[in-house]
FIBA-235418 format. One record per residue (C-alpha): residue in one letter; x, y, z. Coordinates in steps of 0.001 Angstrom, whole numbers, padded with zeros to 6 digits, always signed. Layout:
BEGIN
aXYZ
...
REM end
This chain:
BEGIN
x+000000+000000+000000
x+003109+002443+000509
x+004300+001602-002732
x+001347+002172-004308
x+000386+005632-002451
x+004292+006662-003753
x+003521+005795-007420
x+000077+007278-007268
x+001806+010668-005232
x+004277+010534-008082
x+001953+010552-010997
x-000365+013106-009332
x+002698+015653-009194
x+003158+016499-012880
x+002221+020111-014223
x-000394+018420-016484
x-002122+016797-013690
x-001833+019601-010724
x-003050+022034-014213
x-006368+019996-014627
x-006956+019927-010850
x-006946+023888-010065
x-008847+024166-013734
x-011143+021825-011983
x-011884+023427-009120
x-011914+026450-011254
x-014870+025976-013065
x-016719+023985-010204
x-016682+026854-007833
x-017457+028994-011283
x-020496+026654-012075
x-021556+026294-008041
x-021846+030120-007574
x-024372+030329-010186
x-027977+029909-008994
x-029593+027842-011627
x-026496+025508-012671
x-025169+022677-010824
x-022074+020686-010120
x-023720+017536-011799
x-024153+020149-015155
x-020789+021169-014882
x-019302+017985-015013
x-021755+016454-017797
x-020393+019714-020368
x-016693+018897-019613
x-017087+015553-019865
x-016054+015527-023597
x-013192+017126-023139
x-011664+014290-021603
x-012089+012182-024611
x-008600+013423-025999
x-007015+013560-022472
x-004715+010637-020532
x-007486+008889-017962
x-005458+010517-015483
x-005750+013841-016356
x-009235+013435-017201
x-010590+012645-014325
x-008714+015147-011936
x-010214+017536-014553
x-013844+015986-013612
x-013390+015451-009809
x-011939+018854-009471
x-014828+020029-010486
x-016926+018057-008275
x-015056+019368-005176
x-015102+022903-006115
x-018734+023022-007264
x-019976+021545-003796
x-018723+024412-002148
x-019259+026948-004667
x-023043+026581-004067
x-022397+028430-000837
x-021113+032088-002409
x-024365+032955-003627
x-026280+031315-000651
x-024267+033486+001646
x-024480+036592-000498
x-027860+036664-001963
x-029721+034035+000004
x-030204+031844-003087
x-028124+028637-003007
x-025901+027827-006417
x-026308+023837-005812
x-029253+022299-004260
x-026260+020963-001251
x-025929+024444+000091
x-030110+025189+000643
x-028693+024129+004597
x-025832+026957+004647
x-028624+029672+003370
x-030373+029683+007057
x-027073+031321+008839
x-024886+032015+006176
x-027060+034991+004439
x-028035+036314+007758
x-024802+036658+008577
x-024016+038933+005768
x-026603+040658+005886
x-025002+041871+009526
x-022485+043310+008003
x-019792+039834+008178
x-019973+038649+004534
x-016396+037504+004405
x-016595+035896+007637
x-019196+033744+006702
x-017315+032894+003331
x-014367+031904+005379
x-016118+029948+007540
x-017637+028252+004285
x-014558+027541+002812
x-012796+026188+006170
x-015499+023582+006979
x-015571+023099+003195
x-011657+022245+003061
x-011646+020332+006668
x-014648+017931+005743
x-013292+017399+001663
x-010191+016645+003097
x-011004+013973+006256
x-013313+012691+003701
x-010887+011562+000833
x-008137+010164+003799
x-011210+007965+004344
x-011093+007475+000804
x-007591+006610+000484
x-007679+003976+003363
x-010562+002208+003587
x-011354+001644-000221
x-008540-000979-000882
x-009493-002908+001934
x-013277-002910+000716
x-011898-003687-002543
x-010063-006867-001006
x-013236-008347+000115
x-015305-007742-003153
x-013005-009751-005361
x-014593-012527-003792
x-017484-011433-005882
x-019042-013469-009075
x-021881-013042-011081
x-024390-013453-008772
x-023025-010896-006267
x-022562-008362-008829
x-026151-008846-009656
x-027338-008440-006202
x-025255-005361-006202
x-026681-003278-009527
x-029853-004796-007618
x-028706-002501-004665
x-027835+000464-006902
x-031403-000062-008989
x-033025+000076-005227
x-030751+003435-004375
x-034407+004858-007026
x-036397+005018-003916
x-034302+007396-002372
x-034162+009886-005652
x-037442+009619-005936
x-038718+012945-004759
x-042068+012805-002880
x-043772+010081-005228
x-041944+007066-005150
x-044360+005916-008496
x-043339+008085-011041
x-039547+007448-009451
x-040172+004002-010377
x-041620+005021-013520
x-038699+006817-014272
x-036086+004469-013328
x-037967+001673-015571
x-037493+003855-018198
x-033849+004546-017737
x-033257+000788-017620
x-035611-000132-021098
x-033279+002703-022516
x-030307+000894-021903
x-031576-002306-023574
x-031671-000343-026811
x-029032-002273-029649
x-027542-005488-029886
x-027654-007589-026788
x-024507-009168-026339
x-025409-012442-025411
x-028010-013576-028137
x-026911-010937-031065
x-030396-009937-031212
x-031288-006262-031986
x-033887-004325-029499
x-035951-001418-029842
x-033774-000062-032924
x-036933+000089-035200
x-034463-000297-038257
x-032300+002545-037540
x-028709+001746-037984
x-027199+003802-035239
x-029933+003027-032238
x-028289-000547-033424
x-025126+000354-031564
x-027145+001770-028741
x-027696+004753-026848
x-025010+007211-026335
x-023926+007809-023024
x-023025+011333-022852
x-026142+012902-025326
x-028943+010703-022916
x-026704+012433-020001
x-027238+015980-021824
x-030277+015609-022749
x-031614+014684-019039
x-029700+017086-017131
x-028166+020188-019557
x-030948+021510-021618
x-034131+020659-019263
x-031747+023194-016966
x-031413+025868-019392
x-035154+025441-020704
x-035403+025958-017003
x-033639+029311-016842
x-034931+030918-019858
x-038490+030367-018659
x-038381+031424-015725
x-039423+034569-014041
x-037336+036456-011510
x-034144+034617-011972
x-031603+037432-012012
x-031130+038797-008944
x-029579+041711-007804
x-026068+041236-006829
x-024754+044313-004417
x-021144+044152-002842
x-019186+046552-000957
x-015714+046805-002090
x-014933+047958+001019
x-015696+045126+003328
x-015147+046669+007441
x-011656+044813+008197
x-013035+043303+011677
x-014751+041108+009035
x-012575+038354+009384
x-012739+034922+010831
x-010625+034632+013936
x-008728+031294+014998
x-010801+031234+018219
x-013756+031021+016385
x-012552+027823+013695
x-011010+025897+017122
x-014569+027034+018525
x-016429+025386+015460
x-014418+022170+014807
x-016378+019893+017312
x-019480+020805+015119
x-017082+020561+012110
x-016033+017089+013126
x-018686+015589+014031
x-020518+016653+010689
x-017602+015208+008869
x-018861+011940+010217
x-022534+012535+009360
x-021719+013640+005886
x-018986+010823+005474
x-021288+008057+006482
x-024044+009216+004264
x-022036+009956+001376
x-020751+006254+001338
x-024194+005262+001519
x-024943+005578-002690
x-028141+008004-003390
x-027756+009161+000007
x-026627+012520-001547
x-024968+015942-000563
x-028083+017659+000635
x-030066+015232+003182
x-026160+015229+004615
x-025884+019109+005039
x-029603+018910+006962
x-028970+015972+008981
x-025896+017694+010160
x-027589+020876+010552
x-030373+019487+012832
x-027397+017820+014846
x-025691+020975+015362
x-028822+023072+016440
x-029367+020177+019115
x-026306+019557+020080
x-025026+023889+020063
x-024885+025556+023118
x-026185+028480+020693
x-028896+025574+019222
x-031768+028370+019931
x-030105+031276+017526
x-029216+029006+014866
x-030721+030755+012123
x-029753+034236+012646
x-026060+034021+011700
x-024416+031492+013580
x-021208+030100+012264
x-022003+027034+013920
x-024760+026894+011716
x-022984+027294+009013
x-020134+025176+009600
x-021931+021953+009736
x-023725+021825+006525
x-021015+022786+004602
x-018493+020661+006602
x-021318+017612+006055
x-021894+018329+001980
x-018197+018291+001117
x-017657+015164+003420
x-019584+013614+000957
x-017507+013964-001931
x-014643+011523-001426
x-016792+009212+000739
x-019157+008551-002075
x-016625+007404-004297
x-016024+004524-002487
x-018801+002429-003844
x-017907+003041-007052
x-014147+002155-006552
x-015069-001018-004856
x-018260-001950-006053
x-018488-000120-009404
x-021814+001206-008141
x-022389+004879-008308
x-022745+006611-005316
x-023916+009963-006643
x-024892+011470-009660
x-021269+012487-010563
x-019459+009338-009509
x-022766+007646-011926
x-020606+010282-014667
x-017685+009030-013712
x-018404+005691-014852
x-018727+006949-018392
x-015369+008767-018410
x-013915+005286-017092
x-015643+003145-019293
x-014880+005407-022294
x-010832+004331-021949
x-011554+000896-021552
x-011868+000632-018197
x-014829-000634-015747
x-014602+000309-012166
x-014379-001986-009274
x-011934-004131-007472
x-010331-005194-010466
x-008960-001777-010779
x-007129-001912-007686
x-005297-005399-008410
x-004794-004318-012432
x-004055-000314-011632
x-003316-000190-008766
x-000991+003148-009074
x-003867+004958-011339
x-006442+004308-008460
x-004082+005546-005799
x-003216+008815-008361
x-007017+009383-008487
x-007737+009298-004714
x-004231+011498-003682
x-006202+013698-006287
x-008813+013904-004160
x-006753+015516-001704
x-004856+017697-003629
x-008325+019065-005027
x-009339+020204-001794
x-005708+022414-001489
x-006965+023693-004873
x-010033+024383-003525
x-008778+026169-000461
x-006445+028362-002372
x-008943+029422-005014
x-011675+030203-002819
x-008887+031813-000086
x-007941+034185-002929
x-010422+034494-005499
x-013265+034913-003961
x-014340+038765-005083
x-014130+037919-008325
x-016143+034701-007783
x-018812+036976-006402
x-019207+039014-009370
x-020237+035954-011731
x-023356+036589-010858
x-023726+039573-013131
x-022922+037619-015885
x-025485+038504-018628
x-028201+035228-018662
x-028885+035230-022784
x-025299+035181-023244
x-024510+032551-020243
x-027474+029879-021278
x-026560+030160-025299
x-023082+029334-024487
x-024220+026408-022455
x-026637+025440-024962
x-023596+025627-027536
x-021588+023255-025441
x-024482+020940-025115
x-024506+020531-029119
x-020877+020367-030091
x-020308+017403-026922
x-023443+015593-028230
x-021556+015900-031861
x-017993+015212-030846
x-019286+011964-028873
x-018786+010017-032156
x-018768+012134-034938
x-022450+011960-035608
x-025176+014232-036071
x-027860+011260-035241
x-026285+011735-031286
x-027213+016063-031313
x-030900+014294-032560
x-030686+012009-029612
x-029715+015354-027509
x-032344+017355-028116
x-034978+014386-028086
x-034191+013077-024557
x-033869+016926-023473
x-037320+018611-024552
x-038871+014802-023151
x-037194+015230-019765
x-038357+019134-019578
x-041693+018394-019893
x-041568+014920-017690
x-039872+017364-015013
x-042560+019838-015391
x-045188+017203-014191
x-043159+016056-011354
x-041013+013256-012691
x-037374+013168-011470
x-034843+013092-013650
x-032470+011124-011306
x-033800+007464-011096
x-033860+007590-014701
x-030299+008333-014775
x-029409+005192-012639
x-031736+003165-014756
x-029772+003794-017801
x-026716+003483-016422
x-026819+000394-014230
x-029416-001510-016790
x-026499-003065-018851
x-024867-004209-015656
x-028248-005774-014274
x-028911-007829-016891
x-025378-008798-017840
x-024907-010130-014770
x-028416-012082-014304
x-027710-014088-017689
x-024805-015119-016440
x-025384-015793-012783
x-028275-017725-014551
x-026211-019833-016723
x-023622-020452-013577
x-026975-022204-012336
x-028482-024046-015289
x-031268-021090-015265
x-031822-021590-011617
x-032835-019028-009571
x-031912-020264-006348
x-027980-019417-006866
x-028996-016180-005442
x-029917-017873-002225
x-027074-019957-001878
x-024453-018060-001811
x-024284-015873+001723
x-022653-012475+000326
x-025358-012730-002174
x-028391-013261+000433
x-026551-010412+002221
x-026653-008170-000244
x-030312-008641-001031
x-031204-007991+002685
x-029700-005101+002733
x-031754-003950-000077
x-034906-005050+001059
x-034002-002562+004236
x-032914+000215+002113
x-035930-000025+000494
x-038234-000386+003104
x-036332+002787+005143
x-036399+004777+001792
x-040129+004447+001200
x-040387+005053+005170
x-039109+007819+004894
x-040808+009418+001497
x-044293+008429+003148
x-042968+010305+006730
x-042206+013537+004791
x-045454+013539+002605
x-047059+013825+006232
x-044896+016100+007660
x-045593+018791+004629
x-049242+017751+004720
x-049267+019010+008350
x-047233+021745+007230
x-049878+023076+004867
x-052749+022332+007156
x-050957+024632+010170
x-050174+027225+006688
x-053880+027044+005542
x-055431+027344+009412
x-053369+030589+010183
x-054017+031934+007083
x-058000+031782+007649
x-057165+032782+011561
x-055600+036040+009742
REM end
């Protein structure tokens, strides 16, 4: 493990690679600060660029991005009291109160140190535990790999919104999408309806597009109110600054959030944003200051944004040991892997050993980046913002096209684009996630790979799934994720229902 933490360290430290990180980070923080985009966006329109790239490279390039938008979210949700990512709606509560006291930079400090601390404790975790998992899981065969994309198919419940149906609906969907082509076992050709090119099969990265990119920007350009106005004082009162009393003050909070978000982010479909409020509601119990949480505490503010970038490197380690995606980005990550040949898992760490290593010291060294950008950048991230929104969606829009095109050459793949976009718009208008059908798509091939051959291990037996205790474990586990995840959506369709009763009663009171 030395050895292989050396080679990694070694390939990690070239100009190309530390170039791609801080580029990265860059554009994450660029893409997190503005309300409207997303990390998940940011890393689906670079994702073509790493076609020409090294794997290496590549994916510092991608996960870069993925550390840098998670805390980007938090400029504007400090500043204007509108999140940039969906993971920072926790950090809005104290963060933009806090600024709007007159201590805007101390709440962006305070951001970017529970940021840094939680990314970084995060991908040690990362870095040590993921070989070891890795160990145990090349015990796996067939059937366990079945039981697993059965797992990841199950993770649907959680991304399912408030209507577990149409999350079903939509991760059905996903799945008969990725049955489109030739199946590899029999030769025969599926849902292609004569068309030579839906004979090779969907496209990875225009589906990918078409689901998240332009439903986004449809999004945007429909919508009223979007631009805000952005106000900033150049000259920011220099008592505005965060104090090392008050970080050693905030790192119990900061710890112990680490944990929340770490555990939940190595839970797949967990995601970013139930670990920002879980850690949130811990904090405001656990506080001395509990009862002013919500009027600028930096307590408050530390532990959601401690919690969301704990998940980063955490939820990488199902895909690195499993090869199930534990997020929405690590589910992207499988394409960029895939695309040079290679499938994540445990095989990765006995056949490349040094590039896994590279990729997880990456990790780290993405957070640095992180740290320094935001440390001495940040006015200038505040200003983007005021970027013009005709000019900023048509670019994106732009992007969209030419990746769709440069996929394989082929203008069938911008058809396939725009298709799979304007569908998903109006399926999102109506209340259908976008997300399930994501991990249909994506973990459908794997399902029924490994079924037909777990089946012909068995002479078409379906009791090989029983008989086999990793297996049986595996399924149990999913039968409880399940069972918790639709728990849980039926416990918060209550909770707003008595919301809007208490809404509706005061409202007729007034």
């Amino acid at each position: 493990m030395i050895e292989s933490i050396m080679n990694g360290t070694t390939d990690v430290f070239t100009l190309v690679n530390i170039l791609m990180i801080f580029t990265g980070s860059f554009i994450g923080i660029v893409f997190g600060a503005i309300p409207g985009l997303s990390t998940d966006l940011a890393v689906i329109l670079f994702l073509p660029l790493t076609y020409s790239m090294d794997i290496l490279p590549g994916i510092l390039l991608l996960l870069g991005i993925y550390c840098g938008g998670t805390y980007g979210g938090s400029i504007t949700a400090v500043l204007i009291g509108t999140p940039g990512t969906n993971v920072a709606m926790a950090t809005v509560f104290d963060g933009h109160p806090l600024a709007q006291k007159g201590r805007p930079r101390k709440a962006l400090q305070m951001c970017l140190f529970a940021s840094v601390i939680g990314g970084l404790i995060s991908s040690f975790l990362l870095l040590f535990t993921a070989p070891y998992i890795s160990g145990f899981v090349l015990k796996f065969a067939a059937p366990e790999y079945f039981a697993l994309s059965l797992f990841g198919i199950s993770i649907i419940a959680g991304v399912s919104g408030n209507s577990m149906m149409r999350g079903i609906f939509m991760g059905c969907l996903g799945i008969l999408m990725a049955c489109v082509g030739v199946d590899a076992s029999s030769g025969a050709t599926r849902f292609s309806f004569g068309n030579i090119y839906l004979m090779k099969g969907l496209g990875l990265l225009p589906v990918l597009l078409g689901v998240f990119a332009l439903p986004n920007i449809l999004n945007q350009i429909y919508s009223k109110g979007y631009r805000k106005v952005f106000v900033y004082n150049e000259e920011i009162d220099k008592a505005d600054v965060l104090t090392k009393e008050e970080k050693k003050a905030c790192m119990p909070i900061i710890l112990k959030s680490t944990g929340i978000g770490s555990l939940i982010g190595a839970i797949p479909g967990a995601g970013a944003g139930i670990a920002a409020f879980m850690a949130y509601n811990e904090g405001k119990r656990a506080s001395k200051n509990g009862d002013k949480f919500g009027t600028g505490e930096l307590e408050g503010i530390a532990a959601p944004e401690s919690a969301n970038n704990a998940v980063t490197g955490c939820s990488l380690i199902p895909l690195f040991t499993l090869g199930i995606p534990g997020s929405v980005v690590a589910a992207l990550l499988i394409g960029a892997f895939t695309m040079k040949g290679l499938t994540p898992g445990p095989m990765l760490f006995r056949n490349q050993s040094a590039l896994m290593y590279a990729i997880m010291i990456g990790m780290i060294v993405a957070n640095v980046a992180m740290y320094l950008e935001g440390k001495y950048l940040l006015r200038f991230f505040m200003k983007i913002s005021r970027l013009p929104q005709p000019v900023l969606f048509t670019g994106l829009a732009l992007f969209c096209v030419a990746g769709s095109y440069s996929f394989s050459n082929n203008i069938f793949n911008v058809y396939v684009l725009m298709f799979f976009g304007i569908v998903m718009y109006l399926l999102q208008k109506i209340g259908f996630p976008g997300a399930p059908f994501v991990l249909g798509i994506v973990l459908g091939s794997l399902l029924e790979g490994n079924l037909k051959n777990s089946l012909v291990l068995s002479g078409g037996s379906w009791l090989i799934f029983f008989k086999r205790p990793i297996c049986v474990a595996i399924i149990f586990i999913t039968v409880f994720f399940t069972y918790y995840s639709v728990k849980k959506t039926r416990s918060l369709k209550k909770s707003s229902a008595a919301v809007t009763g208490e809404d509706e009663a005061t409202a007729l009171e007034d």
